[in-house]
Each structure stands twice: as C-alpha cells, then as structure tokens.
N, C-alpha and C positions, 0 to 999 in steps of 0.2 A: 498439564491440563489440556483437553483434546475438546473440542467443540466441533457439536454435528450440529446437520442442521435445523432441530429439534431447541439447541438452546439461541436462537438468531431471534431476536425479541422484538417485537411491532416498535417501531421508534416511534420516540412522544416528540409533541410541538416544540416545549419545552422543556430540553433534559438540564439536567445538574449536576453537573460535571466537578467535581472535589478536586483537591490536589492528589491525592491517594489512588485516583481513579483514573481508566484510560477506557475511553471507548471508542469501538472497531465498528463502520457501517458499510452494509454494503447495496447496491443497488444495479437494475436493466439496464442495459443502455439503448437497447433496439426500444426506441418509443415511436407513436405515432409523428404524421409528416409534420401534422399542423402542433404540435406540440415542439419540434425543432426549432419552428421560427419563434418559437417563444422562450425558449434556455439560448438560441444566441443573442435574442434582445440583451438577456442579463451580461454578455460578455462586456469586456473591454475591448478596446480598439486592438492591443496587441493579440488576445488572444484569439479575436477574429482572425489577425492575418495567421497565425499559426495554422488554424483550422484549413484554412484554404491553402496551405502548402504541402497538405495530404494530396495524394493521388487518386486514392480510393474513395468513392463518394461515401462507404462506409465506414471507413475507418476516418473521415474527415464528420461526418454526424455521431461516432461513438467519444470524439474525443471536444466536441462542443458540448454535449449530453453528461460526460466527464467532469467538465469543467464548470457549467452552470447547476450541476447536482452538489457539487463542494459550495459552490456559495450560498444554495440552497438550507446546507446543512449547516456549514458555522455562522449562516443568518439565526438561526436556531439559539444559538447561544449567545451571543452577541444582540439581538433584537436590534439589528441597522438590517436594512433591504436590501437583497443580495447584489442588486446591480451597484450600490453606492461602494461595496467591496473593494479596496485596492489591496494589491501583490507587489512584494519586492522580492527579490532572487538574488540567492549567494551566487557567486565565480562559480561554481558549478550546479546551479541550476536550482537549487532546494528553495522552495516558496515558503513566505514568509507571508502575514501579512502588515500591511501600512495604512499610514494615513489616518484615522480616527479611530481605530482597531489594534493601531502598533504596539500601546501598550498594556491590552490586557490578559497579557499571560497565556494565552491560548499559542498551543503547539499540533500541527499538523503533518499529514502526510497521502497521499495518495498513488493508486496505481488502477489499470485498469486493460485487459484481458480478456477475449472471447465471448465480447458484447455484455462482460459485470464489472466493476468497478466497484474498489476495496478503499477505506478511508480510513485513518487513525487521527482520532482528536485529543489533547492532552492539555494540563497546564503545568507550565515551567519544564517538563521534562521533554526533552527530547523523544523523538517519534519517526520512526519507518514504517512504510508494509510495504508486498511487494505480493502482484496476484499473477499466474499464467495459467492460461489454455492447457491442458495436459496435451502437447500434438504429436502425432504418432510420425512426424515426417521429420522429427529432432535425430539427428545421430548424435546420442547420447554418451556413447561411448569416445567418440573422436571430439565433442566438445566438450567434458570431464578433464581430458588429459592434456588439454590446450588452458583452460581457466581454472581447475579444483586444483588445491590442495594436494600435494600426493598422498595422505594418508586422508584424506576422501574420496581419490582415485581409488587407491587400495580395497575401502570399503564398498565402494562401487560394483567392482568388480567380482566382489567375492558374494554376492547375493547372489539368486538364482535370476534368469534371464525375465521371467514375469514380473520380476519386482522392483527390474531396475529401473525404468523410465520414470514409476513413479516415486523412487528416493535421488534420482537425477533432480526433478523437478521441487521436490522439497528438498534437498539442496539450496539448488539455486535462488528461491523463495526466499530463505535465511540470508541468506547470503548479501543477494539484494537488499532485505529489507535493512540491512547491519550496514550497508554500505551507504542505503539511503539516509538512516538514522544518523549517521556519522556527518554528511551533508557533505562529504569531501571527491564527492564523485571515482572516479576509479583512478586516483592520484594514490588507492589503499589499494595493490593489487588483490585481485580474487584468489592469489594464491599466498599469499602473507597470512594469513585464517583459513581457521576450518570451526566448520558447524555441522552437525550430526544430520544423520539420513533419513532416521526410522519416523514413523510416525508418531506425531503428540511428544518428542524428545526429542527439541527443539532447543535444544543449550546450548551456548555460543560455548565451543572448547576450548580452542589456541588461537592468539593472535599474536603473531611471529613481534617480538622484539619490545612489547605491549601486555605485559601477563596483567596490569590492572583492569585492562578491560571485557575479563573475564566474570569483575564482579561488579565493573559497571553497570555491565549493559543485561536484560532478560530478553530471550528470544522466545517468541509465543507461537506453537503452532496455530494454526487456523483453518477447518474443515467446511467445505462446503458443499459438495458430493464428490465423488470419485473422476469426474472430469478437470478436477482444479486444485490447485495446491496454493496455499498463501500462508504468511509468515508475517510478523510483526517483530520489530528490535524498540524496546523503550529502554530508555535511562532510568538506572534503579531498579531495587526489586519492590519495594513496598507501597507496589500496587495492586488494585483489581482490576477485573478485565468484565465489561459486559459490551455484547455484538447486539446493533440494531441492525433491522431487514428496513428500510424505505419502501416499504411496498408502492404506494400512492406519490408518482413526481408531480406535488402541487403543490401552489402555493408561488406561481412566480410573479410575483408582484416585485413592479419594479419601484 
C-alpha cells in the first residue's frame, strides 16, 4: 500500500484511535517567529536545554517545533494540555510517555527532516517512522556498503544510476524506522537485516539469526512527494493505516 499525497487527510481535534488502527501525522516545521516562543513555552526543562545544544539556529527552531507539535498531537488523544505532558526514555533513547499518561496504552514515535516532521501513534503496539531529506550530496554508494546488508548492496547496485539515490533512501527509511520500532538503538547492527528498495514494497525480509520477526513486525511505505522518503515499522499485521496532514499549528494552550 503506497500513499501519495492525495490520501494525507486534514487531522480532526479529536481522533479515535482503535487497537486495530495506526495513525501516521505529518506536519511544517519552518513556522512564524512569534509562533516559536509559543511551542517552546510547551517544552519541558530538559527538552529546552536539548534545543539549545543545536548550532544552527535552524535546525535548533525545527527541533523545538518538533517536539511541541508531538505534544500538540497526543494532547489530542489524551485530552491533558500539552505542556502538562511528561517523557521517559529507554537506554537508548526511545520516548515513552509518564506521569498521568503512563498508562494509557498509547505508543509513539517520531522523526523529523528537511523542515517536515513524520509522527506514528498507536495503542499497545509498538511503533517506528523514520523521515529524510532526499540530499543529492549523500554518497550513496560508499554509505550502502559501510551500513546495508550485502544483499541490499547487491540490489543497489544493480539498478540503473537514476534510481539509486532514491531506493538508497527508502532503504534507509525502513531500516531506521525497524530499528527505531525495536527501541534497541543500533546495539541491531544495520547489517544483521535487510528491507527492500523499491517503491510502496516495503517488507521487512531477513533478519540475521531472528526469522520470527519477519512476521512480527509490517513495514509501511510512506509517500510524500518525490523529495522525501519515509517509512513506518509497527508490530503486527492486523492493522490499518490512516495519515493525517496538521495543516493549522494551533491550539497551544498551555
């Protein structure tokens, strides 16, 4: 199943999210100035100082705008105010949430890339995405054969040269988003699995020494326009998939 972006659906106030059901959001991150000091009001103290240990004053406002547009959204579901939101994090990094939120089954994930930001919300099941930039200044071919699979290499390689940067990058999107799902950080080398190239055929194949998690886990592609590749890994197959667009970042009431 292949989603352009034609099926990206206005997000409601209030969605209703099933067990059966996974939804994918995605949203701007270049917003107005005076609109900044109002998604870091929503932060917490930690993830302030994160923000300011960016270099770039852009990539230090994409990733405040990141982070206050997540609370934004699972405010949505939950009905607590985004700023009352608290985060706890496994040993390798995977956000969780706590504190009066811990136990209602909701599963998350996030990624964010070339001023958009991709989000997966789920309940009880486990959750990855993973969004990049298509950038023409990747050597594609010399990072394949450092981090893929060899028989991803392989298939790599055998495409014609127009096709490869962007099954590089859908690659790596799977990849990521399996490794994030998994929450074990890259303790799963990227070369223990392999995930397919092509477009919209997005099934996790091999995973070295693991043949169950072949029917564990569904890998979803995800279309956005031809600048951008992303990828989703959930636990289990007997779900659906519907993608909200956030057009309107409002609503930050603290």
């Amino acid at each position: 199943m292949n989603f352009d972006a034609t099926s990206w659906l206005v997000a409601p106030e209030r969605p209703c999210l099933n067990h059966n059901e996974v939804h994918i959001w995605r949203a701007v991150l270049d917003q107005p100035l005076e609109s900044i000091r109002d998604f870091e009001r929503l932060l917490a103290e930690d993830e302030r100082g994160r923000a300011d240990r960016y270099h770039f004053q852009r990539d230090r406002t994409h990733f405040i705008v990141a982070r206050a547009v997540l609370r934004l959204i699972l405010s949505r579901y939950l009905g607590i105010a985004p700023a009352h939101l608290c985060f706890r994090y496994s040993a390798f990094g995977k956000p969780a949430l706590a504190g009066e939120a811990a136990g209602t089954e909701l599963r998350f994930n996030l990624s964010h890339s070339g001023g958009m930001a991709l989000y997966g919300v789920t309940r009880r099941r486990e959750i990855g995405v993973d969004l990049e930039y298509i950038r023409e200044d990747v050597e594609v071919e010399e990072i394949a054969c450092r981090f893929f699979a060899r028989s991803e290499v392989e298939r790599l390689l055998e495409l014609p040269p127009a096709t490869q940067r962007r099954a590089f990058f859908n690659c790596w999107t799977r990849k990521e988003a399996y490794i994030k799902a998994r929450g074990e950080g890259l303790s799963l080398p990227l070369t223990k699995f392999s995930v397919s190239l092509s477009p919209g055929a997005a099934a996790l194949l091999v995973v070295q020494d693991e043949p169950e998690e072949s029917t564990r886990w569904r890998l979803q592609d995800l279309s956005f326009n031809s600048h951008y590749a992303a990828a989703a890994a959930v636990e289990g197959n007997n779900w659906r998939l519907t993608c909200w667009h956030l057009a309107a970042l409002e609503g930050c009431d603290q």
